[in-house]
Steps between C-alpha positions, in 0.01 A plus 500: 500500500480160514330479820229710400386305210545201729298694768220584211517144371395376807263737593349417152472134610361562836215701343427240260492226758232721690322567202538106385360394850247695541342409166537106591380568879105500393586134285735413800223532743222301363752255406561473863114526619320312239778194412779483742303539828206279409774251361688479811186545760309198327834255544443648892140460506571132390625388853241668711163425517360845388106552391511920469295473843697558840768353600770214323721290594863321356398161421816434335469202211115415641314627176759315244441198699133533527496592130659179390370212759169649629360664183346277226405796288813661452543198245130524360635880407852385377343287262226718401811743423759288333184335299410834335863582494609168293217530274445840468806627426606310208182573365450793542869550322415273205143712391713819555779354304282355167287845535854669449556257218134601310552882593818501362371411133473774193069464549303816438370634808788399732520781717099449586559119591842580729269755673182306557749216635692713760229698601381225813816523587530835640129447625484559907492123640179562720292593176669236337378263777136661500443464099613158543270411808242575276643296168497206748169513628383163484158562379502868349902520368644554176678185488190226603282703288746447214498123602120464533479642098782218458254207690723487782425503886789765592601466868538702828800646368592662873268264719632179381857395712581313168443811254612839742850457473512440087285793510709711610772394321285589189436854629886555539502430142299821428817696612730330289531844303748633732796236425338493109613863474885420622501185299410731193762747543730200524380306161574856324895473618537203329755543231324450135807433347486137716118397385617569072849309548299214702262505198736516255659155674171341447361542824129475565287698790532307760874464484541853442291567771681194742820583390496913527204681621537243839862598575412842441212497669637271820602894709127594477353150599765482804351840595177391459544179701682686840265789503163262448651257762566801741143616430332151474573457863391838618150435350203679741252738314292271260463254842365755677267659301416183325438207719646577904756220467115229406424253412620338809818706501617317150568894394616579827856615388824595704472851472132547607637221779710793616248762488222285721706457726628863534216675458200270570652293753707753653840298505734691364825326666339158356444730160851630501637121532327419200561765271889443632463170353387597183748737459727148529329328257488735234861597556574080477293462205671843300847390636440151331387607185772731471735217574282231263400769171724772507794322304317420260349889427666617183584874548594585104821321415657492827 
């Protein structure tokens, strides 16, 4: 008796590991296709000298080498990258962060205001990057108009080397919606009880808001900081729909770096070295924060 429920339990299993694998096998297989294989044949691809067009050949270390002694603008686009990165970020973080702050006040109309602000944010980044083309027009845009009525000569917002960068720092700013909306949901965890015995100590705003909604907060901001550094370095779309890495390259960032020279200049091996070494870099620069910030992330009494 005993060896038929065995024999049934088994049978059971057997059928639910067929059932259980072929479910996965469709998620499975574009898993394998679409990440692994690209993955591992771009770390290949990165030793040969490969352009898509006949043959290659193994190189070995030739395009790292080439990359770091022979190629001035690798560094014109590392800069370009960790300069929107290093200001954009923390900006971006700190309007998201005080709009959180106003949206989470009893105001009449709240739930109009949180909408209007998160709306850009789940805008598609080439319209994005077209309506702004236009509100930077030098000489029909919303902004120089705006300056003009103000008496002031507004500049070549994307022409000018010293302005395109800034400028698209501000743009980034008009998707700040996005981490405003997790930074909301946040503010509304933190316990009342702590703001009404802080008052009843004496304690003014800006100790209550030091002292609690910071710590409480510090989970979110982390968040915010490894995901915006992750996609502050993978920057492309507003580049190139908005200024083709000009004025002499001072928007030319590492991403759109990668994708001239894979898909314009046909050197994908030389492509696949650098997008290797960005994967470095942004694994470096998450690994140290992690080391440097998250000790000090306060995870609700623990």
């Amino acid at each position: 008796m005993s060896e038929q429920v065995a024999h049934r339990i088994s049978r059971r299993r057997l059928t639910l590991w067929f059932w259980g694998i072929l479910f996965t096998l469709p998620g499975v297989l574009g898993l394998v296709m679409f990440t692994a294989y690209p993955i591992l044949a771009s770390f290949y691809y990165s030793f040969t000298s490969y352009t898509m067009i006949g043959r290659w050949r193994w190189i070995g270390l030739m395009n790292y080498e080439r990359l770091f002694k022979e190629d001035p603008e690798f560094y014109n686009v590392l800069f370009n990258a960790v300069y929107l990165v290093g200001f954009g970020v923390p900006l971006g973080i700190s309007v998201a962060f005080l709009l959180a702050v106003l949206l989470n006040q009893r105001v009449r109309g709240l739930a109009v205001y949180r909408t209007l602000f998160y709306l850009p944010s789940i805008l598609p980044s080439v319209a994005s990057a077209m309506l702004w083309t236009w509100i930077y027009h030098p000489t029909n845009g919303v902004f120089n108009a705006l300056l003009q009525y103000l008496g002031i000569v507004g500049p070549n917002w994307l022409g000018d080397p010293a302005w395109a960068k800034p400028s698209l720092i501000l743009m980034n700013l008009w998707g700040a919606g996005g981490f405003m909306l997790i930074f909301l949901a946040g503010l509304q965890d933190v316990p009342q009880e702590l703001y009404d015995a802080a008052m009843v100590d004496g304690a003014g705003r800006w100790a209550k808001f030091r002292h609690i909604t910071i710590p409480f907060m510090s989970p979110y901001l982390f968040f915010a900081l490894v995901t915006g550094l992750i996609h502050g370095f993978q920057y492309f779309a507003p580049v190139y729909i908005m200024t083709g890495g000009d004025p002499v390259r001072s928007t030319a960032v590492y991403v759109y770096y990668i994708w001239e020279n894979g898909f314009f200049f046909l050197r994908m091996g030389y492509a696949s070295a650098l997008a290797w070494i960005l994967f470095v870099i942004i694994a470096l620069c998450t690994i140290a924060i992690f080391g440097s910030v998250s000790r000090r992330v306060y995870y609700g009494g623990r």
